[in-house]
C-alpha positions as CSV (number, residue, x, y, z in Angstrom):
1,X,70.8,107.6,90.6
2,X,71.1,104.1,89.2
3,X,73.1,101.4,90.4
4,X,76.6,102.1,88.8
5,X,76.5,106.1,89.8
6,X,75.7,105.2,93.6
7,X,78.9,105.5,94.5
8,X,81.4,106.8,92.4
9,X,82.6,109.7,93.8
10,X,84.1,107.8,96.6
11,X,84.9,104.7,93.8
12,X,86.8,107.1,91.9
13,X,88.8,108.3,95.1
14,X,89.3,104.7,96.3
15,X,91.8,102.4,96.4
16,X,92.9,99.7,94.0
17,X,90.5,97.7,95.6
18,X,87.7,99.4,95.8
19,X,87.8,100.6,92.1
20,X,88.5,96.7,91.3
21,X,86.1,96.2,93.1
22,X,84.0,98.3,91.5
23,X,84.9,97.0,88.3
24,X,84.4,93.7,88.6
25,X,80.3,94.6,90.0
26,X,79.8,96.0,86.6
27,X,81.6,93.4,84.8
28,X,79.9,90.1,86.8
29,X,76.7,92.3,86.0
30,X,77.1,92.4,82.4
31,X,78.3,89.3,82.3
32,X,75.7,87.6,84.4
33,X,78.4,86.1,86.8
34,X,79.3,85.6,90.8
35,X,81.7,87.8,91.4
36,X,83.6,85.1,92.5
37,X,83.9,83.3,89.0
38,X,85.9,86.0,87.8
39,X,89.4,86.3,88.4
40,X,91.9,89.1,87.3
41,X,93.0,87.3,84.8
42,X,90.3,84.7,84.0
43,X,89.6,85.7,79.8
44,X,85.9,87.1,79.5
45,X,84.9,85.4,75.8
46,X,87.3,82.2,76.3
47,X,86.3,81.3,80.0
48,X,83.2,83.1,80.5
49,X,81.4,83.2,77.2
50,X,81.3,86.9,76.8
51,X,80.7,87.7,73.2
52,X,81.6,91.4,71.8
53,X,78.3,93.0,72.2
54,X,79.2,92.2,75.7
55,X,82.5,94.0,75.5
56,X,81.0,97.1,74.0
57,X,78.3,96.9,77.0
58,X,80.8,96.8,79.3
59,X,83.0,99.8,77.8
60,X,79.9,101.9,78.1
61,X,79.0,101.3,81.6
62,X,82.7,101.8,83.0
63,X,82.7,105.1,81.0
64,X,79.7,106.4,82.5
65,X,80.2,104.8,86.0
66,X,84.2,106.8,86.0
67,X,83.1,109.8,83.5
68,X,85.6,108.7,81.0
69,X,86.1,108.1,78.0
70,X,87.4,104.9,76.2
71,X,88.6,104.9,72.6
72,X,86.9,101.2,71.5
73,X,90.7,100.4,69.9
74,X,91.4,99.3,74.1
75,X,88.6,96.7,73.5
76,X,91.8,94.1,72.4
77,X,93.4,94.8,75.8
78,X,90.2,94.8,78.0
79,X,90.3,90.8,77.5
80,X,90.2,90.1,81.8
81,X,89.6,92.2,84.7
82,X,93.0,93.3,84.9
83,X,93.6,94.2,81.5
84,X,90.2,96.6,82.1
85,X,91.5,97.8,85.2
86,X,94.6,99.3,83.5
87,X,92.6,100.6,80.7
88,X,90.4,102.4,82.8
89,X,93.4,103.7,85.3
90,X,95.1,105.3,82.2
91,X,91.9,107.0,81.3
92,X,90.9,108.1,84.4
93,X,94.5,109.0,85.5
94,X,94.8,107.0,88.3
C-alpha cells in the first residue's frame, strides 16, 4: 500500500473534511506545497505555478486514491481545491 491508498476506505466514508483533507495531501504533494499555502480557492497555475502536466498528475492520483474515474474535460473546472473537490464528489457520488 502506498501513501495515497493508506487510508481511503475511511477517506471515502469521511466527512467534507477529511476527504478535503485528503485532497489537498495529494494536491500540496504534487504540487510540492505546505498544505497551508493552499487555500480552497487559491488558483493552482496562477498562484502556485502548477503547469498542466501537473494537472494531469493530479487527476490520476485522485482517481486512483477514490477509485474513480475523471473524464480529463473537468481539468478546466479543477482550477483550486474547491473546484477539485466538487469534481471528485460528483464522481464519486458523494
Amino acid at each position: 500500500m502506498n501513501r495515497y491508498t493508506e487510508r481511503a476506505e475511511s477517506v471515502v466514508s469521511g466527512t467534507y473534511e477529511e476527504r478535503l483533507a485528503k485532497i489537498s495531501e495529494i494536491i500540496c504533494d504534487i504540487l510540492e506545497l505546505e498544505e497551508d499555502e493552499v487555500t480552497e480557492t487559491s488558483l493552482f497555475k496562477e498562484d502556485h505555478g502548477a503547469d498542466s502536466l501537473r494537472a494531469i498528475e493530479i487527476l490520476a492520483a485522485l482517481e486512483k486514491q477514490f477509485g474513480i474515474v475523471i473524464d480529463q474535460s473537468e481539468l478546466s473546472r479543477m482550477v483550486h481545491l474547491k473546484g477539485v473537490y466538487e469534481v471528485v464528489a460528483e464522481s464519486a457520488g458523494w
